[in-house]
C-alpha positions as CSV (number, residue, x, y, z in Angstrom):
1,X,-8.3,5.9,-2.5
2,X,-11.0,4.8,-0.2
3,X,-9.1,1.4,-0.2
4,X,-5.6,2.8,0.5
5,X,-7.4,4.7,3.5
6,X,-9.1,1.2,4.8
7,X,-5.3,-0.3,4.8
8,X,-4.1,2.4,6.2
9,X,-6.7,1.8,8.9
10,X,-5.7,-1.8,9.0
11,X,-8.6,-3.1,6.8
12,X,-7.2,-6.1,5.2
13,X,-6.5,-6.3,1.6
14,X,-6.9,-9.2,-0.1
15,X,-8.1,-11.4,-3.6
16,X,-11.3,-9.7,-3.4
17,X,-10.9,-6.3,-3.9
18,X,-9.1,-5.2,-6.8
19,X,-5.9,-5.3,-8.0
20,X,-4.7,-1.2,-8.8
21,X,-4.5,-0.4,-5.6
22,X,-2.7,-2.4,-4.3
23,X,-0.6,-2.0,-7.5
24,X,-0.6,1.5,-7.1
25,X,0.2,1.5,-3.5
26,X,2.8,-1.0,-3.6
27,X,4.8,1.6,-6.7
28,X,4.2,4.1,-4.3
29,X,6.2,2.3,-1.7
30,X,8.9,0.8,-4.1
31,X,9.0,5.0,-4.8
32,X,9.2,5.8,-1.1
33,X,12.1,3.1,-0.6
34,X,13.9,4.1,-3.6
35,X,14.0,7.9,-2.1
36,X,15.2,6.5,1.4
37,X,12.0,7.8,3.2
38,X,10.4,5.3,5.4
39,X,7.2,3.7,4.9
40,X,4.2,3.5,7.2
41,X,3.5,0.1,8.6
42,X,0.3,0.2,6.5
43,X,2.3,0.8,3.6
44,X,4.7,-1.7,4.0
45,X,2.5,-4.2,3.7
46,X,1.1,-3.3,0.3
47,X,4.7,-3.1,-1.3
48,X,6.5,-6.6,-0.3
C-alpha cells in the first residue's frame, strides 16, 4: 500500500520495486474501467 500511495503521489514505479503492486493496481484499474468509473491519473498509469 505504501507503494500505491508513492504513485499516487507521483513516485515513479518502475523494475525495481516489485511486481504485485503494480499488478494489483493495474486489476484495480482494469476493475475501475470495466465499471465505467474513471480512473485517477495516478492510476492510469499503473493499468496500461
Amino acid at each position: 500500500m505504501a507503494q500505491l500511495f508513492g504513485a499516487r503521489m507521483t513516485a515513479p514505479m518502475g523494475d525495481t520495486h516489485p511486481p504485485a503492486v503494480a499488478t494489483v493496481a493495474g486489476a484495480m484499474g482494469r476493475y475501475l474501467l470495466s465499471q465505467e468509473r474513471p480512473l485517477p491519473p495516478f492510476l492510469a498509469r499503473l493499468t496500461a
